[in-house]
C-alpha positions in Angstrom: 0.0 0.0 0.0 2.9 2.1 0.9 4.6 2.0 -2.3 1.2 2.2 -4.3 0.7 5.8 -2.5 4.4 6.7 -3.3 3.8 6.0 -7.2 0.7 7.8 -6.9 2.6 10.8 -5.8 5.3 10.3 -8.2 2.9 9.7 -11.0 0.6 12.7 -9.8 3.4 15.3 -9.4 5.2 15.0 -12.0 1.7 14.9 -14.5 0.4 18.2 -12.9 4.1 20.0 -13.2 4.3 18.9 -16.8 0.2 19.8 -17.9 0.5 22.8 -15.8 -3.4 23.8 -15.1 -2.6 27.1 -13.7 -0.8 28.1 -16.6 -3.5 27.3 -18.9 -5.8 29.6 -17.4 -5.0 32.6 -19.4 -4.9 31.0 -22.8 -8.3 29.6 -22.1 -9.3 33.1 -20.4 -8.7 34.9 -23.7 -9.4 32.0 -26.0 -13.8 32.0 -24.7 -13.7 35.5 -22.9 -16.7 36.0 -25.9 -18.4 32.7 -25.2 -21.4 32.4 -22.5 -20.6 29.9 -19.2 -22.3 27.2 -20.3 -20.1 27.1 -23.3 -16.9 27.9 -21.6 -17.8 25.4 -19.1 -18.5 23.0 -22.2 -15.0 24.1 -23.4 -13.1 23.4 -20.8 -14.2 19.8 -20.5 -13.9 18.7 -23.8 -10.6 19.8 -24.0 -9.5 18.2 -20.7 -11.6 14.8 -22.2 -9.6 15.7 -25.5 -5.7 15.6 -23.1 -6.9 12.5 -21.0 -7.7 10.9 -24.1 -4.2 11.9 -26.1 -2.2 11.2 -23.2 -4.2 7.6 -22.3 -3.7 6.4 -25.9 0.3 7.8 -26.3 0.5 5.5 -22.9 -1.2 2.6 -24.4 0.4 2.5 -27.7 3.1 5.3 -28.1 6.0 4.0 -29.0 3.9 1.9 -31.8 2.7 4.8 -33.2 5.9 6.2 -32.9 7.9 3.3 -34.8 4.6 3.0 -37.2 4.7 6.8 -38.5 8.7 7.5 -38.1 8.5 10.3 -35.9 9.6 11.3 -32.6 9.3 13.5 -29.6 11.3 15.8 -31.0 8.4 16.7 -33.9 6.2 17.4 -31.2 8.3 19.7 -30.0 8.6 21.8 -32.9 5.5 21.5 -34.1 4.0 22.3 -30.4 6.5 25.6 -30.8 5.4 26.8 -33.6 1.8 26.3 -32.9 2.3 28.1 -29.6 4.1 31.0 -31.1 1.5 32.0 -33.7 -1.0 32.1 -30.8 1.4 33.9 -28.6 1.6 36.5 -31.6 -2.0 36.7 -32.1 -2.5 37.4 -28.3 -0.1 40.2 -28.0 -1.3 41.8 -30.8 -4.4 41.3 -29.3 -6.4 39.8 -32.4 -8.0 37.5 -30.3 -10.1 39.8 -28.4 -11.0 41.9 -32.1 -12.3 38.1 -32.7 -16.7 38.1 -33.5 -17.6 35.1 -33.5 -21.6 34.5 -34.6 -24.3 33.2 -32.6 -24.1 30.3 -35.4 -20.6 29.9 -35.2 -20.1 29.7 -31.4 -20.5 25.7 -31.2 -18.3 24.6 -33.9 -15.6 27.6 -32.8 -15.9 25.7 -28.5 -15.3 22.6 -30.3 -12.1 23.7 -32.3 -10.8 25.6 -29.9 -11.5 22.3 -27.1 -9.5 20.2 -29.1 -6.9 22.3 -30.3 -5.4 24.3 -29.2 -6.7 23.8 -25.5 -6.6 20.0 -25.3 -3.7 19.2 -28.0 -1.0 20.6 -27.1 -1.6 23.0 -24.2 -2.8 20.2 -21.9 -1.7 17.0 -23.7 1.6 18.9 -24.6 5.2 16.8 -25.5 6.3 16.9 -22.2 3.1 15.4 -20.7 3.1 12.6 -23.7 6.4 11.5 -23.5 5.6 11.4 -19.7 2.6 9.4 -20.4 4.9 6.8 -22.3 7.8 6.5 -20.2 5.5 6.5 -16.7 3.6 3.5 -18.9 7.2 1.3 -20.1 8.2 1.9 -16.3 4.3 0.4 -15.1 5.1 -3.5 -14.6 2.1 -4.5 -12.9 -1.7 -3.4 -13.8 -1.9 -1.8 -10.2 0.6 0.7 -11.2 -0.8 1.1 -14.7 -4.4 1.6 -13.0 -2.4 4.5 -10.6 -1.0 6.2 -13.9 -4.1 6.0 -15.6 -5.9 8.1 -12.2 -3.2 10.3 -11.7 -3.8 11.6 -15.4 -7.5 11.6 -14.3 -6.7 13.6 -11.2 -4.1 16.2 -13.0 -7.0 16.7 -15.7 -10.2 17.2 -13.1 -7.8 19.7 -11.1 -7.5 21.3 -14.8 -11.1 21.2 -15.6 -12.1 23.0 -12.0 -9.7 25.9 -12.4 -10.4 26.2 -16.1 -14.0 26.4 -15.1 -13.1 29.2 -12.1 -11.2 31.1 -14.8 -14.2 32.5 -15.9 -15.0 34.4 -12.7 -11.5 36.1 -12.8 -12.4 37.0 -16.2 -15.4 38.6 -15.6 -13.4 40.6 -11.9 -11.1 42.2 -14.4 -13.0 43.3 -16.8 -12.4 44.2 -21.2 -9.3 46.1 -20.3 -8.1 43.9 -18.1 -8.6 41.3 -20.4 -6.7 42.9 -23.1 -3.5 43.5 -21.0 -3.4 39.9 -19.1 -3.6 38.4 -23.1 -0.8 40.6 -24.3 1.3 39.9 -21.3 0.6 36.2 -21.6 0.7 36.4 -25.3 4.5 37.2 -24.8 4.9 34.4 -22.3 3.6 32.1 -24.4 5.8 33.1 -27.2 8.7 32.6 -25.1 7.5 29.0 -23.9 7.2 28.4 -27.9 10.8 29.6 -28.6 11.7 27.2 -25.6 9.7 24.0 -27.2 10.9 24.5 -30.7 14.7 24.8 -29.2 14.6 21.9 -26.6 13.0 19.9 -30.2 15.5 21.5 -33.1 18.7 20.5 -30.7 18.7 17.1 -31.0 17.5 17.1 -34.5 20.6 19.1 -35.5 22.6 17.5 -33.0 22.2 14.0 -35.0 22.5 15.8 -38.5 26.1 17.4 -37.5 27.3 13.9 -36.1 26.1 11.9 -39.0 27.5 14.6 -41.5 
């Protein structure tokens, strides 16, 4: 029992530093500051269903898919980088907020949004997949698979509550505090891209230099 609860706080802590709710609050702050609650609330949890499911499926069959397609951790990396830095530049120049979305459009733009880029790859980033694989090779008995599989549970319910609370905050600060808090974070997030695609274009150029 003693060991179970150890894994379980191995497993949880290093899931919740590597999804990092609290710092997908602001993206998701600015990202349905024009939707109602009910659809932000919708939002939120299909893009924390969206991570569990990404991160459950990389644990089950990751490296398959891995070996199957040819690619690496590395390409989610860059990819994840680049993806974050065009958001990051949209944010600080603050084209999100200029962003009317009809009364028509409002499902299909919670959906999008859910899935990418809230769910993939904000919450179910490259750190918290290649987590998800490792934490799974490392599971030799289907008690500490059953703990991995709850501690992404647990990480991803913790998400879902404070992405649901965000809404509040946004509503305390009001327009023009919205507007600042999403160029501020806008340039955080373009500095957490630059970071990705660097930690993914070292190796890559590392291995092209040795075999060259």
């Amino acid at each position: 029992m003693h060991e179970t609860f150890t894994l379980f706080i191995l497993y949880f802590t290093s899931f919740f530093t590597l999804i990092n709710p609290l710092g997908a609050m602001p993206v998701f702050m600015t990202m349905t500051q024009s939707l109602s609650d009910q659809e932000r609330h919708k939002t939120a949890r299909n893009a924390c269903i969206t991570a569990f499911i990404v991160l459950v499926v990389f644990a089950l069959t990751g490296q398959l898919l891995f070996r199957f397609f040819n690619i690496s951790v590395n390409g989610f990396r860059i990819v994840g980088g680049i993806i974050f830095f065009i958001m990051g530049y949209d944010m600080l120049n603050a084209r999100i907020s200029r962003l009317k979305i009809k009364k028509k459009d409002v499902k299909q733009y919670a959906e999008d949004v859910a899935v990418t880029p809230l769910g993939i790859p904000i919450l179910a980033g490259p750190g918290s997949i290649t987590n998800s694989i490792v934490l799974m090779e490392d599971s030799h008995t289907i008690s500490a698979k059953f703990v991995l599989f709850i501690s992404i549970f647990l990480v991803l319910l913790i998400a879902y509550i404070l992405l649901v609370s965000a809404g509040r905050l946004t509503k305390m600060i009001g327009e023009t505090g919205n507007k600042v808090l999403m160029k501020l974070m806008g340039l955080i997030v373009m500095v957490i891209a630059v970071e990705f695609f660097i930690s993914g274009i070292k190796p890559v150029l590392r291995d092209i230099f040795m075999i060259g």
